[in-house]
DOSEPA-717112 format. One line per field, with one value per residue (C-alpha): x, y, z; residue number from 1. Coordinates in pm, whole numbers, plus 50000, padded with zeros to 5 digits. Layout:
c1: [X ...] .
c2: [Y ...] .
c3: [Z ...] .
num: [NUM ...] .
This chain:
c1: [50000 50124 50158 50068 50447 50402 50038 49890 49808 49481 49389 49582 49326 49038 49168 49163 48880 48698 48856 48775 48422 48398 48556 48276 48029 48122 48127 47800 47638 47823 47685 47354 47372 47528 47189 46982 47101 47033 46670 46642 46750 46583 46270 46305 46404 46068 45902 46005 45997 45702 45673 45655 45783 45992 45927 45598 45503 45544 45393 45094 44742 44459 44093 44037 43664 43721 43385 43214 43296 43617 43858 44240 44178 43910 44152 44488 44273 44160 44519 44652 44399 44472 44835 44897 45059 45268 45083 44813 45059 45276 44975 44821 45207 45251 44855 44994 45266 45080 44724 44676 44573 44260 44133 44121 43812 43558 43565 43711 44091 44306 44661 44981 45051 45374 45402 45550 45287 45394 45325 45012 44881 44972 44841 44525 44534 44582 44304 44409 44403 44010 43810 43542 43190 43042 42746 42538 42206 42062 41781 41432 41477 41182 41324 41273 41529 41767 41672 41836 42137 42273 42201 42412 42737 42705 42622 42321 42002 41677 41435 41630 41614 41235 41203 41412 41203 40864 40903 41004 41002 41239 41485 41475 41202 40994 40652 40540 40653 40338 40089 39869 39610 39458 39216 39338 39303 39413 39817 40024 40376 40637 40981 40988 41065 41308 41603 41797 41994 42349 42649 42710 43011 42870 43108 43222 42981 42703 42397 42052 41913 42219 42235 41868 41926 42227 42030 41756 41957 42128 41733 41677 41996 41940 41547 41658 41950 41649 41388 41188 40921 40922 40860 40597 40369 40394 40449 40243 40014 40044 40210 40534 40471 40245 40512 40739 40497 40489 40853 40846 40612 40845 41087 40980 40774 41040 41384 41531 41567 41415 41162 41064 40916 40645 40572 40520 40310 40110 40091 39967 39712 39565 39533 39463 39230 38884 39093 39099 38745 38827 39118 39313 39690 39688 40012 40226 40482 40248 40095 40447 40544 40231 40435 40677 40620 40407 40690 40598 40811 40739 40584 40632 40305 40246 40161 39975 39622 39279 39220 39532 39459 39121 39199 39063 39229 39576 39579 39810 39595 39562 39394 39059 39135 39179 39429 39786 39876 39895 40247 40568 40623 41007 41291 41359 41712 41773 41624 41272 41259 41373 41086 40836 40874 41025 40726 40704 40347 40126 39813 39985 39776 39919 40293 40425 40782 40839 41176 41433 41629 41317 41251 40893 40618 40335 39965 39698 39458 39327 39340 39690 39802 39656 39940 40204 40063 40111 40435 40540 40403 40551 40922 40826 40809 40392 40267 39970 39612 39796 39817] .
c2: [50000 50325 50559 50932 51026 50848 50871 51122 51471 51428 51087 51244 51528 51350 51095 51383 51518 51201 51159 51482 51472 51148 51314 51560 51318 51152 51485 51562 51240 51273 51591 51474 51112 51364 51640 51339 51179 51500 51560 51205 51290 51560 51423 51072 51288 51517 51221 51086 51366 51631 51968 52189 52539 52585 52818 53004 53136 53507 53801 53777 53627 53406 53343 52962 52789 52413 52354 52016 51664 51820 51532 51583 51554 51821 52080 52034 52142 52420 52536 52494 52687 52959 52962 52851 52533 52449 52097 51850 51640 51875 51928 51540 51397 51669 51537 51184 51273 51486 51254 51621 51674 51458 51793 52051 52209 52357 52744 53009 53031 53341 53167 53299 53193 53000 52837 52473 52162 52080 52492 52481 52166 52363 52696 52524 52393 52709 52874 53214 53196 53137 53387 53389 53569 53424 53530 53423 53302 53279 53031 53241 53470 53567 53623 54023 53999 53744 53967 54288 54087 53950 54263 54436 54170 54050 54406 54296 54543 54368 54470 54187 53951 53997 53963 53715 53479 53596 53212 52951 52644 52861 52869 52488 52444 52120 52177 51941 52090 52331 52070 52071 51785 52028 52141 52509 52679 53073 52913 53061 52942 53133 53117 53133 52830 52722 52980 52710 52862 52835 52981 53029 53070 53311 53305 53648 53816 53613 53736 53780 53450 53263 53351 53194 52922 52836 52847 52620 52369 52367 52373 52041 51869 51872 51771 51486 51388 51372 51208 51493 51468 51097 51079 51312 51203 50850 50906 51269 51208 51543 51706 51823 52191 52148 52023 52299 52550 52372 52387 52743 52820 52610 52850 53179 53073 52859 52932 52634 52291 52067 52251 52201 51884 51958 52267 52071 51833 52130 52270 51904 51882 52228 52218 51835 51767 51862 51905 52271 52417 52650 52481 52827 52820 53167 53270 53609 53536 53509 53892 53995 53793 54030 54339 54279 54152 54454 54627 54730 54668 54411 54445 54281 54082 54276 54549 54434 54606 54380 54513 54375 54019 54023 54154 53989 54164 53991 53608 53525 53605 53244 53384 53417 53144 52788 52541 52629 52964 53034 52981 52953 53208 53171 52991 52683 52529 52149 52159 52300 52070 51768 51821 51878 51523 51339 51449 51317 51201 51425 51624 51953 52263 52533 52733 53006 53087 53178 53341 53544 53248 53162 52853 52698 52559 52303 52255 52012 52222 52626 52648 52467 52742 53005 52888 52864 53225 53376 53201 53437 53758 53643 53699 53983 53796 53901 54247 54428 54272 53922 53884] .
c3: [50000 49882 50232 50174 50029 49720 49690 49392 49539 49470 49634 49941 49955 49900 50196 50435 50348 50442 50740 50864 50727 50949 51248 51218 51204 51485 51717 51597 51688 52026 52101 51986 52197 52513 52490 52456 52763 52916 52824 52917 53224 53290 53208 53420 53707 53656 53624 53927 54117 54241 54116 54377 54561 54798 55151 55267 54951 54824 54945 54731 54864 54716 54886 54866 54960 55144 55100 55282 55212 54969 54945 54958 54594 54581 54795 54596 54299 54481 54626 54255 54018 54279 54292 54602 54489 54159 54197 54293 54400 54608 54848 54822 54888 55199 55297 55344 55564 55775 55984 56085 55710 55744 56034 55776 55790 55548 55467 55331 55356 55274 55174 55009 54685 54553 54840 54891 54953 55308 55408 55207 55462 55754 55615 55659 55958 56113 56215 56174 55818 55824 55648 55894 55949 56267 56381 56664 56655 57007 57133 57105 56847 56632 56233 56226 56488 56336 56002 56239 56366 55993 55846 56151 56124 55747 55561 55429 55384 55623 55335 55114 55372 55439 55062 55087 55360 55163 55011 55254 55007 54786 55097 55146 55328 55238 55143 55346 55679 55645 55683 55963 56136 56385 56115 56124 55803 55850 55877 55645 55509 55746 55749 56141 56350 56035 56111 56379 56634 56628 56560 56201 55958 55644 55349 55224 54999 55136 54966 55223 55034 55107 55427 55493 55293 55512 55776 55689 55548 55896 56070 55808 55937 56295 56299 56018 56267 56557 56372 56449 56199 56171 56581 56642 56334 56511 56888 56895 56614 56487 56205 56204 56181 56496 56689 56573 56702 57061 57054 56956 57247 57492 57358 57431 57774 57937 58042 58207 57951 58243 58206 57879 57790 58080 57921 57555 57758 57896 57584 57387 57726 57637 57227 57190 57509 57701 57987 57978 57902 57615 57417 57440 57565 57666 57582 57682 57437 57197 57229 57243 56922 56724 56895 56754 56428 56442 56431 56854 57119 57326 57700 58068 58052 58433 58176 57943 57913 57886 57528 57433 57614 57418 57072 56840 56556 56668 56456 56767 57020 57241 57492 57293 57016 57076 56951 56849 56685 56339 56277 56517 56741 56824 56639 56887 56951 57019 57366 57262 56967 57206 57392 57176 57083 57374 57608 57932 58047 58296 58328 58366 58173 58360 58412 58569 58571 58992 58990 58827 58793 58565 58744 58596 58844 58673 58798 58645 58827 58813 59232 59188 58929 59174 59428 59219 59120 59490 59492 59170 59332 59634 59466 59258 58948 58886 59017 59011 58859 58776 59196] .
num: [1 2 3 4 5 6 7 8 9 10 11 12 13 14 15 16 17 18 19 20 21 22 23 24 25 26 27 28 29 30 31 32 33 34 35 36 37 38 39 40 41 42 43 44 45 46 47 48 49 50 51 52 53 54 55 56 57 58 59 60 61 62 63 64 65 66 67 68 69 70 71 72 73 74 75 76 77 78 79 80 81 82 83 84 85 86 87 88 89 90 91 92 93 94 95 96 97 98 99 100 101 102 103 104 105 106 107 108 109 110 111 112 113 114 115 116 117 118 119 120 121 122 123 124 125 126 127 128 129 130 131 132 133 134 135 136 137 138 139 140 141 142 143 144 145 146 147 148 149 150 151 152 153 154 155 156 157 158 159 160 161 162 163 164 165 166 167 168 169 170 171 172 173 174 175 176 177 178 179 180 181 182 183 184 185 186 187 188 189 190 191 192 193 194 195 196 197 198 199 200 201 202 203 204 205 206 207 208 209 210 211 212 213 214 215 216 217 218 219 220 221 222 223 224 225 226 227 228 229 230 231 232 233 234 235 236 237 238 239 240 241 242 243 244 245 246 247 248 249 250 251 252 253 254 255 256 257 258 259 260 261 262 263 264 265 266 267 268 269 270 271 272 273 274 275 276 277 278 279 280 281 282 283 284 285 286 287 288 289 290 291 292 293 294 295 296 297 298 299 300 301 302 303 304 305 306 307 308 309 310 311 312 313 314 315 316 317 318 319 320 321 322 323 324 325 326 327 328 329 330 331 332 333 334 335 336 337 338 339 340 341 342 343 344 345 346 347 348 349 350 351 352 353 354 355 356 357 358 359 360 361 362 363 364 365 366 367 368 369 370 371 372 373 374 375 376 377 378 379 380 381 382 383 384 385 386 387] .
């Protein structure tokens, strides 16, 4: 073989230029094998790894809803269409090394954004970051009063929530529930009695129909928890909405729970027996319910004049008509409701309350009431005509 001194110049060039096209060939595929392992790389190592930030998060907030029954799932979507979280993962992967993520609790949260998974679980588990409206619904309020106290803490106007309440079954509230068995026909579909009191978490920017709608739902969760209508069709025999009223009149006449199921059964004797002569429950709270419906203040019943026991323009007058009112008087809690259906047995048909501690005497008999009477004026609880 000739060697490249006594080749032809020609053939010598061309033998270069192969080699050194071939050279260059061979650092191209290189490079392209080397960036290849690279992405490869990169891309196994994504793979296998979670995407996700690092630290608290920046300085930048987002408003995120838990709302109920949300799985992990259902929140890490949340945190990530907001920007609190660069994945589903990030949060769900945090989640299972944390029990403490199975305590989060539905709301509103107000979170930074960017931040890692395992910060985003604890975010949320702090309650400070809550976005939270309570408001306090007490035992006995009527609605125009509950209508004064959301439109005080929530910014809403009362005129929307009385337009609001103007349709019950549009808040929630079964049709059914305003069927009656006590043959009373003037009864008319009210919203009070259905506005449970508790203490409530409103959303921001609750509107006045949310709010009531919140409310109701919560009224239809605990009376489906107690059975309430189911009982007292079969262990009453009366409708649901009749045993609401009792339990609205326990309520607003009694003030101690052990109390109350003697009143219901005072109340059930009265309406539902010939035990008293007239049927009529004769009820304070019930005048001072049409006050203040009425738009009136309400009165000590020590001062209540005889036209205004005998009125028979007021619908809730039960000192003249017989049977239960119209429609609930009061919004009852658990207690009143409890009662209303788990009724003790007696022949009680009259109350008085005896004390300012508002302790509640029973009689099955008028000259029994009359000492329990002298007992109240004894301690300054009745004055005047009523001793």
């Amino acid at each position: 073989m000739l060697d490249e001194l006594t080749r032809p110049e020609d053939e010598v060039k061309r033998h270069r230029g192969r080699s050194g096209f071939a050279l260059l060939l061979a650092v191209v595929l290189l490079a392209a094998l080397g960036y290849g392992a690279v992405s490869g790389y990169r891309w196994l190592a994504g793979a296998l790894t979670t995407p996700d930030y690092q630290g608290q998060g920046i300085a930048e907030t987002a408003e995120v809803e838990i709302k109920p029954g949300d799985t992990q799932t259902d929140i890490a979507q949340a945190l990530t269409e907001a920007e609190v979280i660069k994945s589903d993962k990030a949060f769900t992967e945090a989640g299972k090394a944390n029990a403490d993520a199975l305590r989060i609790q539905p709301g509103h949260y107000k979170l930074r954004k960017r931040m890692s998974g395992e910060a985003a679980v604890l975010a949320l588990l702090d309650p400070s970051n809550r976005v939270v409206r309570g408001v306090l619904i007490r035992e006995g309020l009527i609605t125009v009063e509950i209508y004064q106290l959301l439109a005080k803490e929530l910014g809403l106007k009362e005129d929307d929530l009385r337009k609001a309440a103007q349709d019950p079954v549009k808040l929630g509230v079964p049709g059914w529930w305003f069927n009656r068995k006590d043959g009373v026909t003037s009864a008319k579909k009210s919203l009070e009695g259905f506005l449970f009191p508790a203490t409530y978490e409103f959303p921001p920017g609750v509107t006045a129909e949310q709010a009531l709608r919140i409310m109701v739902q919560h009224f239809l969760t605990v009376t489906g928890d107690l059975k309430f209508a189911e009982r007292v069709q079969k262990e009453r025999q009366i409708s649901p909405y009749e045993a609401l009223i009792a339990a609205s009149i326990v309520e607003a006449e009694v003030a101690t729970p052990t109390d109350m199921g003697k009143a219901a059964r005072a109340v059930y004797n009265r309406a539902y027996t010939d035990k008293h002569e007239c049927r009529c429950l004769q009820l304070d709270a019930a005048i001072n319910y049409h006050f203040k419906i009425s738009g009136q203040a309400a009165k000590d019943p020590n001062e209540f004049r005889m036209s205004e026991i005998q009125n028979p323009n007021n619908p809730y007058n039960t000192h003249i008509r017989p049977g239960m009112p119209i429609s609930p008087i009061s919004n009852p809690g658990e207690n009143a409701l409890r009662a209303a259906m788990d009724t003790p047995p007696g022949n009680w048909l009259y109350w008085v309350t005896v004390d300012k501690q508002g302790t509640t005497l029973f009689a099955d008999s008028y000259e029994g009431h009359r000492a329990n009477i002298r007992i109240a004026c004894q301690n300054g609880v009745l004055t005047g005509a009523a001793c």
